[in-house]
C-alpha positions as CSV (number, residue, x, y, z in Angstrom):
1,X,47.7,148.7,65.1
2,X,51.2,150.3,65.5
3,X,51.9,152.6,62.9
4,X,55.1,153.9,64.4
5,X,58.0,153.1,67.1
6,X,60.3,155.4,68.5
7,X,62.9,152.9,70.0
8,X,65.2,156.1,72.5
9,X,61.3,157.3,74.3
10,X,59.8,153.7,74.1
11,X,56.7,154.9,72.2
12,X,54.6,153.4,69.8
13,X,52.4,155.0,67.8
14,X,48.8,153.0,67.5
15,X,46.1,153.6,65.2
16,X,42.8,152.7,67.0
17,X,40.4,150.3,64.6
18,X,37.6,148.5,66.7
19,X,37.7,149.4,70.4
20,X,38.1,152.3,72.8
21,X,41.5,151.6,75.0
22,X,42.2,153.2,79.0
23,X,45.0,153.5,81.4
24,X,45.1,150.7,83.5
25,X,43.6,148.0,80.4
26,X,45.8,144.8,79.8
27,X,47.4,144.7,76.2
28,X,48.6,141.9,74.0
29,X,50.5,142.8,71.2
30,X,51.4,140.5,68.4
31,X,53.6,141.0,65.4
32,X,53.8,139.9,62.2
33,X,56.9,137.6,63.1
34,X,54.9,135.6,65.7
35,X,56.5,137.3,68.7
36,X,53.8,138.7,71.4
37,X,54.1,140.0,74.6
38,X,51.4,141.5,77.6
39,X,51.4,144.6,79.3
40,X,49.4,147.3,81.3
41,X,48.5,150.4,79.8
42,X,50.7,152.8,81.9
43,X,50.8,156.2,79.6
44,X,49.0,157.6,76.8
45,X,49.2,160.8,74.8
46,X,48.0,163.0,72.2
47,X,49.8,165.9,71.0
48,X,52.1,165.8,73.6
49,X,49.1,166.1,76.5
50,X,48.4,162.8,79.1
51,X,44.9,161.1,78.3
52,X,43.0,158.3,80.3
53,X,40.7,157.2,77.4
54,X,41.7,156.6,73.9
55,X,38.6,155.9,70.8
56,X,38.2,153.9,68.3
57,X,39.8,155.9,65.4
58,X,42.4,157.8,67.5
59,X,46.1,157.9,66.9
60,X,48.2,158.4,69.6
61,X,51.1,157.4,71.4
62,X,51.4,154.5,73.5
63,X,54.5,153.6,75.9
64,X,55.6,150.1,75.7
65,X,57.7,147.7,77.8
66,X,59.7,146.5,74.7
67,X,60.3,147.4,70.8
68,X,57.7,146.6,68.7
69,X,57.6,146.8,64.4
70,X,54.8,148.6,62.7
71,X,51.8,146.7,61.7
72,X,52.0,145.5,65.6
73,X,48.0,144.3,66.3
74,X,46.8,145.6,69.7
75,X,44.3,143.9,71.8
76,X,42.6,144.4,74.7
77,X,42.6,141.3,77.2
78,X,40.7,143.3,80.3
């Protein structure tokens, strides 16, 4: 779930609940408005550093292809 966008970077910050997320998975991510879109999972960080895997339970940030609102569900479709 997003828990925070930064709209000038492009970066949304998800909270991980049920599954383990990688570079290269296929997102959907639907918002409480009905409006969803797809994407691949180009770049992920915590604290500032590049990762490849993110866990259940992590918080990180996630760069998007378009704005997104808090409370944005995330799920993996690959």
């Amino acid at each position: 779930m997003v828990t925070h966008f930064y709209d000038k970077i492009g970066v949304a910050v998800v909270k991980l609940k049920n599954a383990d997320l990688k570079v290269g998975d296929k997102i959907k991510l639907v918002s409480s408005d009905g409006s969803e879109f797809t994407q691949k999972v180009e770049s992920m960080q915590i604290e500032h550093a590049e990762i490849e895997i993110a866990k259940s339970g992590d918080e990180f940030g996630l760069k998007v292809d378009k704005s997104v609102k808090p409370k944005t569900e995330i799920f993996k479709i690959s």
